[in-house]
C-alpha positions in Angstrom: 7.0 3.6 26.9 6.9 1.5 24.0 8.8 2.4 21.0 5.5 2.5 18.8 3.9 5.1 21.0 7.2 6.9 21.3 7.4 7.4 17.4 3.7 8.3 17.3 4.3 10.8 19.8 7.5 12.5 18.5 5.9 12.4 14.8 2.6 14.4 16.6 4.5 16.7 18.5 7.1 17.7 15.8 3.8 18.1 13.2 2.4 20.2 15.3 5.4 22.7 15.8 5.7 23.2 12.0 3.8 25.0 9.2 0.8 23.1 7.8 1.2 20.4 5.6 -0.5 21.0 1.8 -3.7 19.6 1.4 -3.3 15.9 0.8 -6.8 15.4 -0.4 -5.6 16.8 -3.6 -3.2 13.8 -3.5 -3.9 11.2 -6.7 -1.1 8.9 -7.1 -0.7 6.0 -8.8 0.9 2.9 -7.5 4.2 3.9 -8.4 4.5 7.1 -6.8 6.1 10.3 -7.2 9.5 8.4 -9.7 6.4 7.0 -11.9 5.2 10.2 -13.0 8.4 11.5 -14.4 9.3 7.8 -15.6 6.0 7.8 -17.8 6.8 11.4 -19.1 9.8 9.7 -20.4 8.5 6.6 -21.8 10.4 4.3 -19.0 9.6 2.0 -16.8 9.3 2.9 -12.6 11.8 1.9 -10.1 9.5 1.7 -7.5 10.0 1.2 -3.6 11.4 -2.3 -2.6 8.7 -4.3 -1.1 10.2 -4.6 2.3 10.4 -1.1 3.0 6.2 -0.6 2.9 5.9 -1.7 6.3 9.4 -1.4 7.1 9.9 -5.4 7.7 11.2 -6.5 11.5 9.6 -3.7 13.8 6.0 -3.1 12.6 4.0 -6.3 13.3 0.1 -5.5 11.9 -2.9 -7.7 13.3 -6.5 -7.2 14.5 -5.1 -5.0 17.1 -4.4 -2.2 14.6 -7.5 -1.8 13.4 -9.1 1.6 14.4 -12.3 3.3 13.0 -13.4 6.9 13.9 -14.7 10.5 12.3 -11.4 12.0 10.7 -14.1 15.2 9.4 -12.6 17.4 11.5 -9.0 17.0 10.2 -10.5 18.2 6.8 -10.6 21.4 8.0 -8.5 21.6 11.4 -5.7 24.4 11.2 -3.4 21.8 12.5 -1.1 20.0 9.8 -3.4 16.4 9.0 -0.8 14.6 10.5 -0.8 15.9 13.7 -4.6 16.2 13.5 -4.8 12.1 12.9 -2.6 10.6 15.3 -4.4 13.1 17.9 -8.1 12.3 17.0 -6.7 8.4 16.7 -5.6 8.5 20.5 -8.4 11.2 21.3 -10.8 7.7 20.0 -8.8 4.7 22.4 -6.8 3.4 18.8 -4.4 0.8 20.3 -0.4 1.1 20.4 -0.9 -0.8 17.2 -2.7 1.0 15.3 -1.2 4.4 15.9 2.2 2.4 14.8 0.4 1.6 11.6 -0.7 4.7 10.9 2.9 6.4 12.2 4.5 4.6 9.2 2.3 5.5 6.4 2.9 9.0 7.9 6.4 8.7 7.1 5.9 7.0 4.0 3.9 10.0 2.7 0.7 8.6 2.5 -1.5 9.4 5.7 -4.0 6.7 6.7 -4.8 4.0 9.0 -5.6 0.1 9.4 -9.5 -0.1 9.0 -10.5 -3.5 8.7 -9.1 -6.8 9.4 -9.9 -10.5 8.2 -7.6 -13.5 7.9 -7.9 -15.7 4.4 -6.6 -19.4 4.6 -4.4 -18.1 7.5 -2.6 -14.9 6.0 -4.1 -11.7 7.2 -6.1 -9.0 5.0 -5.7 -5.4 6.3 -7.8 -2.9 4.7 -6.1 0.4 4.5 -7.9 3.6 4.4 -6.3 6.7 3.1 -9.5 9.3 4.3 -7.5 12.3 2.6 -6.7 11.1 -0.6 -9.4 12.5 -3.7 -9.2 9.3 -5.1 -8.4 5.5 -4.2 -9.0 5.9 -0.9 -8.4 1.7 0.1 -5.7 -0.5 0.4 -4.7 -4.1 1.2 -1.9 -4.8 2.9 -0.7 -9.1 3.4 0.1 -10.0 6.3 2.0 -13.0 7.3 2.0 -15.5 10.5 4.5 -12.9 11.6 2.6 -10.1 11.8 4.9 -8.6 8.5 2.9 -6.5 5.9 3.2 -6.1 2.0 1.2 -3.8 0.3 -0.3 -4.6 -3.2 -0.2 -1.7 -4.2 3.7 -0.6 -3.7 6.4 -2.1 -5.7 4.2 -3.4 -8.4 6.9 -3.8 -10.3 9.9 -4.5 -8.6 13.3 -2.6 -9.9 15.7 -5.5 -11.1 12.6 -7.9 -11.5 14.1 -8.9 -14.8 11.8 -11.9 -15.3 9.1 -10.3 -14.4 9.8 -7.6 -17.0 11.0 -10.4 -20.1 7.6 -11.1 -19.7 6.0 -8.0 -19.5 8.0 -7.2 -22.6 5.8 -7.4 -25.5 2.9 -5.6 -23.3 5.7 -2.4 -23.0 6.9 -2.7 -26.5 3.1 -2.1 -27.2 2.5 0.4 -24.8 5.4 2.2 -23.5 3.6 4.7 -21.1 2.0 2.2 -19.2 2.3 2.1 -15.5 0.4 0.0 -12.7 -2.3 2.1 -11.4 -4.0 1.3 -7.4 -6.3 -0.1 -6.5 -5.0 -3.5 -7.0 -8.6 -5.9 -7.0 -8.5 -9.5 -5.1 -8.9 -12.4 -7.8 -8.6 -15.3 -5.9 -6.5 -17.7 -4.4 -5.0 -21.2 -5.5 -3.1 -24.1 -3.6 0.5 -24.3 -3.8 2.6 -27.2 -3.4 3.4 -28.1 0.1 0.9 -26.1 1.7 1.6 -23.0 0.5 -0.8 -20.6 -0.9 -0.7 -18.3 -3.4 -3.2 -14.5 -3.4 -3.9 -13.6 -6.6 -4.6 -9.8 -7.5 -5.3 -7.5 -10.9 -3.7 -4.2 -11.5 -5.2 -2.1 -14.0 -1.9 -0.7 -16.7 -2.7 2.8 -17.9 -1.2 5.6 -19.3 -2.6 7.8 -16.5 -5.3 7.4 -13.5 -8.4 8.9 -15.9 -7.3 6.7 -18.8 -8.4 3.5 -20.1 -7.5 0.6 -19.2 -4.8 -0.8 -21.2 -4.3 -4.5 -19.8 -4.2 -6.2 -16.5 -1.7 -7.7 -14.6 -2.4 -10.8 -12.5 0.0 -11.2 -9.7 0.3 -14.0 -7.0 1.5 -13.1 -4.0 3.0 -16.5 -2.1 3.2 -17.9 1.3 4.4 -20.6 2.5 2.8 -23.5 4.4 3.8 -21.9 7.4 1.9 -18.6 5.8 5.5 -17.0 5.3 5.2 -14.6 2.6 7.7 -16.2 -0.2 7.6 -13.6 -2.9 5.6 -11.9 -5.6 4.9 -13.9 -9.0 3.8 -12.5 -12.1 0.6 -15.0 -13.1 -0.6 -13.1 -16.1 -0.7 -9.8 -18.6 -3.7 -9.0 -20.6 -4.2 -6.6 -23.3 -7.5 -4.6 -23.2 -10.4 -5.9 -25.5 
């Protein structure tokens, strides 16, 4: 048995065995997660979760294969824990090894969901992410690279120890100290790099909390390489709000 399936069984069988989970369609997180809301009670920046641990590097590969679309309805109401209830109406609907691995790992990053759509743009891949139980900001991107490795724009926004990324962030967070990045994170299109490389650009609203205004935007690249390795995250731009 593949180790995908394996882990998407074991994570079914031991959901099933335990009490139901809590309701994660009350779930409205920003892209920082839980650390950001305490870090914006105290006027601090996020240490958010490294970008290589969103789809866990080496030993989740992501491609058209994980893509999977079906009714999730039931699990709205099943007894079951919505877990359980979505890896078992994901294989009850023929989703690939792949796609239950995809969805096994946003399990067990907290965030239940699964690969939805798939397109490729100037060779690096574009997985849309649903997240059917969330109340709000229910996509995601995730980028993939030639080797099948995901990073999701919306994790990790801004890296812990990103000091250059943060010196120029800094007159932004002098002005507004609460801010935080906020998910969705919007396309804004892509540029040449030098030697074939390419960068993804991509706005993140900065607010003080999901129903507030917007206070700026960050642009962000994200790079590859000519070879469509990803390369790293790059600050483009910070605007203030009109």
């Amino acid at each position: 048995m593949r180790p995908t399936i394996a882990l998407a069984l074991l994570a079914l069988s031991l959901a099933a065995c335990g009490d139901a989970a809590p309701d994660a369609a009350n779930r409205d997180v920003p892209v920082a997660r839980p650390a950001a809301q305490s870090a914006a009670e105290t006027g601090s920046m996020p240490a958010p979760m490294a970008p290589e641990a969103i789809a866990d590097g080496d030993d989740l590969v992501v491609g058209p294969a994980s893509v999977w679309q079906g009714d999730l309805s039931p699990c709205r109401t099943a007894a079951t824990a919505i877990d359980a209830c979505l890896l078992s109406t994901m294989q009850a609907g023929d989703a690939s090894p792949e796609a239950l691995a995809a969805t096994t790992r946003l399990i067990a990053l907290g965030d239940p969901g699964h690969v939805s759509g798939w397109r490729s743009v100037d060779g690096v891949g574009y997985a849309q992410i649903t997240y059917p139980f969330r109340a709000n900001t229910n996509e995601g991107v995730w980028l993939v690279d030639a080797d099948g490795h995901a990073v999701d724009v919306d994790e990790a926004v801004l890296p812990a120890g990103a000091s250059r990324m943060r010196d120029a962030l800094k007159p932004f967070l002098d002005a507004h100290p609460d801010a935080m990045p906020f998910a969705p994170a919007k396309a804004a299109g892509s540029e040449a790099l030098a030697d074939g490389g390419l960068r993804l650009r991509f706005e993140v609203p900065m607010r003080n909390c999901h129903a507030c205004a917007d206070l700026g935007t960050l642009v962000l690249g994200y790079d590859f390489d000519a070879d469509r390795q990803y390369t790293g995250r790059t600050l483009v731009a910070v605007r203030a709000a009109d």
